[in-house]
OpenMM code with the backbone's topology and positions (N, CA, C; nanometers):
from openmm import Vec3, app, unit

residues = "UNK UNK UNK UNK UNK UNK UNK UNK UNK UNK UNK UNK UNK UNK UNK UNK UNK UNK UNK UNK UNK UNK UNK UNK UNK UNK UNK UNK UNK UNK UNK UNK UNK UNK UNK UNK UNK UNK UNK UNK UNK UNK UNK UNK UNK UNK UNK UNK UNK UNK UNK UNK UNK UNK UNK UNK UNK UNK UNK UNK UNK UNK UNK UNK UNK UNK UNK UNK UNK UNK UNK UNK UNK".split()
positions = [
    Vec3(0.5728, -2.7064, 4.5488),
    Vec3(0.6554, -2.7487, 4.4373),
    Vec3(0.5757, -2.8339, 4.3393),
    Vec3(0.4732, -2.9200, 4.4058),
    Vec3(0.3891, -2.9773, 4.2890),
    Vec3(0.3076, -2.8984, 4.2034),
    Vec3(0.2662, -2.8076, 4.2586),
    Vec3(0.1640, -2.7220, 4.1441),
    Vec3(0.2708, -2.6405, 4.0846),
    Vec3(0.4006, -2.6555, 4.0796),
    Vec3(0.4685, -2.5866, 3.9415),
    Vec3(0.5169, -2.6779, 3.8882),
    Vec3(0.5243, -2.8186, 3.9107),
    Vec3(0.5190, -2.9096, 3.8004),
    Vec3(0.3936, -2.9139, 3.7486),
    Vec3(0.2780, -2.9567, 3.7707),
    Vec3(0.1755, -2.9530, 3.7118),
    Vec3(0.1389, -2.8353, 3.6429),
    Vec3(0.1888, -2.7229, 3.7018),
    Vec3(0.1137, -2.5951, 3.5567),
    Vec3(0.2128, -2.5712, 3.4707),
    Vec3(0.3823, -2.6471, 3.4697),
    Vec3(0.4589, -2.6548, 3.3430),
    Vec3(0.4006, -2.7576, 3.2723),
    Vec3(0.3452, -2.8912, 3.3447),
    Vec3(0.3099, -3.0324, 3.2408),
    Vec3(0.1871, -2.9530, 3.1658),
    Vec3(0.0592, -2.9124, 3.2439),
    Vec3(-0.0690, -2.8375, 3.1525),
    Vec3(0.0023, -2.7246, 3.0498),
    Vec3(0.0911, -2.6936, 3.0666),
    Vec3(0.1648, -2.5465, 2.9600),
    Vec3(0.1909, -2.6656, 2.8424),
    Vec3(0.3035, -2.7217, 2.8638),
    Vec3(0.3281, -2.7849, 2.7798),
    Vec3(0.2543, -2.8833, 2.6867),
    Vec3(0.1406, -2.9046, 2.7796),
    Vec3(0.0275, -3.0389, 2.7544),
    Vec3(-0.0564, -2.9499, 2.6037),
    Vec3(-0.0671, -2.7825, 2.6767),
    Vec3(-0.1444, -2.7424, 2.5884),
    Vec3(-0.0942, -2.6859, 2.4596),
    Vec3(0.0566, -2.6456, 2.4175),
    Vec3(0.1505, -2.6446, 2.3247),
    Vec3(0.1293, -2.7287, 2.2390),
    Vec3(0.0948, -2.8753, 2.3131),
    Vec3(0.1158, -2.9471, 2.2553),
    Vec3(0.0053, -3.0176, 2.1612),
    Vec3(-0.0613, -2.9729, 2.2004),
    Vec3(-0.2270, -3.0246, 2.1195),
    Vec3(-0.2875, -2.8961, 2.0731),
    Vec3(-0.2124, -2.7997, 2.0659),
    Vec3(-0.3067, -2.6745, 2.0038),
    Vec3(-0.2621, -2.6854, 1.8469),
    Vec3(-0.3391, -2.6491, 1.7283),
    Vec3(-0.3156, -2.6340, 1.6549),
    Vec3(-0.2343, -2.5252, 1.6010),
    Vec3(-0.1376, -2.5544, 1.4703),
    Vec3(-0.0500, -2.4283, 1.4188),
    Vec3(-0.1371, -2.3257, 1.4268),
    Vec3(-0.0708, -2.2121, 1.4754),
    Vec3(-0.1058, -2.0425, 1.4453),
    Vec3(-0.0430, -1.9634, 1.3000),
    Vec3(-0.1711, -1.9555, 1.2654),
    Vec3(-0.1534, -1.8744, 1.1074),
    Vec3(-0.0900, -1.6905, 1.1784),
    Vec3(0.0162, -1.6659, 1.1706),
    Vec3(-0.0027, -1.5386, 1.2582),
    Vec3(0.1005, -1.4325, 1.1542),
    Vec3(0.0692, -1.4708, 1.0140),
    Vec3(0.0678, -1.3329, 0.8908),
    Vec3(0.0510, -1.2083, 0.9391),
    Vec3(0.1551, -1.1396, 0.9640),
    Vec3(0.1083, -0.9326, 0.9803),
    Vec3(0.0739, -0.9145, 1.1481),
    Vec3(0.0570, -1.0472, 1.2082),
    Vec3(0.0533, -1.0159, 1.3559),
    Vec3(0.1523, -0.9717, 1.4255),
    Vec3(0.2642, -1.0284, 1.3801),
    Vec3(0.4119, -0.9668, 1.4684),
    Vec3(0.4238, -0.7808, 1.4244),
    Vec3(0.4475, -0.8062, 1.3433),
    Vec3(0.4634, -0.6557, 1.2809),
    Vec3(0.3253, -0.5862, 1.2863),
    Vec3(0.2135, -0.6178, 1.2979),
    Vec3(0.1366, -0.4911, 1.3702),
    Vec3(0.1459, -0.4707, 1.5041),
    Vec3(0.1831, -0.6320, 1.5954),
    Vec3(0.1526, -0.5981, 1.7076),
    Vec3(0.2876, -0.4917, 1.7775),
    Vec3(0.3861, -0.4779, 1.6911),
    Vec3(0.4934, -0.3721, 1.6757),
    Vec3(0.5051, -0.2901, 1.7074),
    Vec3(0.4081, -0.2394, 1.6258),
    Vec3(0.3606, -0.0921, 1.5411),
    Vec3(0.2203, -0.0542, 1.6284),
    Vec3(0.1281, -0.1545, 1.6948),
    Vec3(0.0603, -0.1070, 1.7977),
    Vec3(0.0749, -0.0855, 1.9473),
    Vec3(0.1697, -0.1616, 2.0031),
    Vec3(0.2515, -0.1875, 2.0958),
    Vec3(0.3087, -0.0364, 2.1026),
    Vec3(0.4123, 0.0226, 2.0267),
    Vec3(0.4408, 0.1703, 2.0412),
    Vec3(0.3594, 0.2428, 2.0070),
    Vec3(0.2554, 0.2592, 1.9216),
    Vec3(0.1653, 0.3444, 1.9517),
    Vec3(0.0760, 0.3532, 2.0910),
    Vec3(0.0131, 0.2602, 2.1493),
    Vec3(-0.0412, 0.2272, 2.2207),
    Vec3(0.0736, 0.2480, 2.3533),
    Vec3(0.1537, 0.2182, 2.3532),
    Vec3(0.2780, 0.3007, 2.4643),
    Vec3(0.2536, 0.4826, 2.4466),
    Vec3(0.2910, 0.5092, 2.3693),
    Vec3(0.3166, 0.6591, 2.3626),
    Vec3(0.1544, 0.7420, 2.4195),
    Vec3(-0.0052, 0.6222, 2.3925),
    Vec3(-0.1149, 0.6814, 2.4355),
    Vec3(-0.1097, 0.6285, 2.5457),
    Vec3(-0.0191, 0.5448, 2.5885),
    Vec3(-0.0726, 0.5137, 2.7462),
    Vec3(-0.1054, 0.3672, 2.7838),
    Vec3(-0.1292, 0.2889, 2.6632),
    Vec3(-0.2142, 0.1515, 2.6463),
    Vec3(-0.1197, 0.0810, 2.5719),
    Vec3(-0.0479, 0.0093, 2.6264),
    Vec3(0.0937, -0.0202, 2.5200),
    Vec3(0.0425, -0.1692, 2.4947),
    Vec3(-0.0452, -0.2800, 2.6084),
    Vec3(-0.0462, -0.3930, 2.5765),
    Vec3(-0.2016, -0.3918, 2.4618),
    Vec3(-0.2686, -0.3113, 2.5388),
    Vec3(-0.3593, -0.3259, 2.4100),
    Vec3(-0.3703, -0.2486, 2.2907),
    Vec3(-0.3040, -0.1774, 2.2425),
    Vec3(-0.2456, -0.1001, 2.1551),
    Vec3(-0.2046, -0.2642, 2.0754),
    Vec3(-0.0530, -0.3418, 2.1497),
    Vec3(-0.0080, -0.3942, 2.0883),
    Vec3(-0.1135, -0.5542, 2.0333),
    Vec3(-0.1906, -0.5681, 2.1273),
    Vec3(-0.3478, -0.6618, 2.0770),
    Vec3(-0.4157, -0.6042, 1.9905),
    Vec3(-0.4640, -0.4763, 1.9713),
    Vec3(-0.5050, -0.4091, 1.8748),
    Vec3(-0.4495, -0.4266, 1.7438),
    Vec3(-0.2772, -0.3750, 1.7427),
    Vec3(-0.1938, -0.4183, 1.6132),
    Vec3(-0.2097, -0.5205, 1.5403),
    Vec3(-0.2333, -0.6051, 1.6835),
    Vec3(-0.2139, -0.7915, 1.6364),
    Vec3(-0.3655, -0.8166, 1.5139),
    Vec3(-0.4374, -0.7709, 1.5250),
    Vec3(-0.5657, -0.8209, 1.5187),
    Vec3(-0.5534, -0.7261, 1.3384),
    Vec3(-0.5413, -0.5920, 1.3817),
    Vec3(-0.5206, -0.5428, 1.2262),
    Vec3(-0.4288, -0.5413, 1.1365),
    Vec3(-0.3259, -0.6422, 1.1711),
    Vec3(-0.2269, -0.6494, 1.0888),
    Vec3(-0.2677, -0.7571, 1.0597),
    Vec3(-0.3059, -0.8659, 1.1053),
    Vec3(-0.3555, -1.0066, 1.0870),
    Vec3(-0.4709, -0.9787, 0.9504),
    Vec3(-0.6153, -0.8641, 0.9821),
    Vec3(-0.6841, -0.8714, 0.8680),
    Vec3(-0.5845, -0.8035, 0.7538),
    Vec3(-0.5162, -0.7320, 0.7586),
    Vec3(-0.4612, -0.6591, 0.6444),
    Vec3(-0.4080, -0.7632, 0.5423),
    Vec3(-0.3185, -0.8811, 0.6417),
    Vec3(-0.2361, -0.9471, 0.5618),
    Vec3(-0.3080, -1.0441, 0.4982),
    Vec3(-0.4002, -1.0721, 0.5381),
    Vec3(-0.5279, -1.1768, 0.5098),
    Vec3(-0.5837, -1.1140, 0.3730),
    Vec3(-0.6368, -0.9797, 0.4117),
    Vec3(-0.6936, -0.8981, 0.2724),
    Vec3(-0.5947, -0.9263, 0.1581),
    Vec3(-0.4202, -0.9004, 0.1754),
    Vec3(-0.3570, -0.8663, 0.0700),
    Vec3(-0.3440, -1.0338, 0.0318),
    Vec3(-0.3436, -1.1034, 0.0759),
    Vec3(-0.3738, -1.2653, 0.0391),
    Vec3(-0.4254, -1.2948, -0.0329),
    Vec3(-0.5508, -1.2483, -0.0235),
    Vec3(-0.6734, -1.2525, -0.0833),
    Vec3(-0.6414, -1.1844, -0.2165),
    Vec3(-0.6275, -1.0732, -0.2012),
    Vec3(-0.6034, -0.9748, -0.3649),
    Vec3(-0.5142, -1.0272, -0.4206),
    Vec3(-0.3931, -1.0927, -0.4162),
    Vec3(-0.3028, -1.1698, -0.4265),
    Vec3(-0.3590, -1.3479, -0.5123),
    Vec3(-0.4430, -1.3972, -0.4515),
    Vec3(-0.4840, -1.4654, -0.5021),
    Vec3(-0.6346, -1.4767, -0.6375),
    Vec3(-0.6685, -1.3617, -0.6097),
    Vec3(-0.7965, -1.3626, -0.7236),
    Vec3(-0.7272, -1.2559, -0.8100),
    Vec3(-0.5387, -1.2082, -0.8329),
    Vec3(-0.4877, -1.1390, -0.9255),
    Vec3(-0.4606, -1.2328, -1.0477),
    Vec3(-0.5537, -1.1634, -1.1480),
    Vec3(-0.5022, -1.2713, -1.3059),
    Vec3(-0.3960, -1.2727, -1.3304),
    Vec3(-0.3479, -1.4077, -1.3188),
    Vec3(-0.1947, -1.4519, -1.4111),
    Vec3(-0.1609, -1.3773, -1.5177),
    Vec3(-0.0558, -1.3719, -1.5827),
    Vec3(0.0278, -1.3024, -1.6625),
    Vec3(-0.0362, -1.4597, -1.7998),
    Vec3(-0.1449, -1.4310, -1.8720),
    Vec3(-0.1704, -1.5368, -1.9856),
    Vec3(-0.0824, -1.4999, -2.1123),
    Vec3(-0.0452, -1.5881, -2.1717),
    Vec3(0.0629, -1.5613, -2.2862),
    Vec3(-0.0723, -1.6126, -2.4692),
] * unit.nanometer
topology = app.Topology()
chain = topology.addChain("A")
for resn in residues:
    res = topology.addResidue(resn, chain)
    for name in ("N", "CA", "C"):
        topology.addAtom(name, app.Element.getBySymbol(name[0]), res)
């Protein structure tokens, strides 16, 4: 019973000192890789796969998003 208090206090310990997660386009690729990656057979890394290219995508469109010239009058 003590080592499942102690690996809820370290869970929580580490929640608690980790920094925010930027996680833009990760839910929704890891979605969209998750069922692909099911239907080939590989559903969790399919859905790690998603995570990772939905993350650069949304990052890219950020990016284009931010170096788009304002509307100058």
């Amino acid at each position: 019973m003590r080592w499942v208090l102690t690996a809820a206090c370290a869970t929580l310990l580490s929640f608690a000192l980790a920094p925010a997660a930027d996680a833009k386009g990760c839910i929704k690729g890891a979605i969209v890789g998750g069922v692909a990656g099911h239907v080939a057979g590989h559903g969790k890394l399919g859905a790690a796969a998603g995570c990772v290219v939905g993350h650069h995508e949304a990052n890219k469109a950020g990016k284009a998003k931010a170096q788009a010239p304002s509307g100058q009058k």
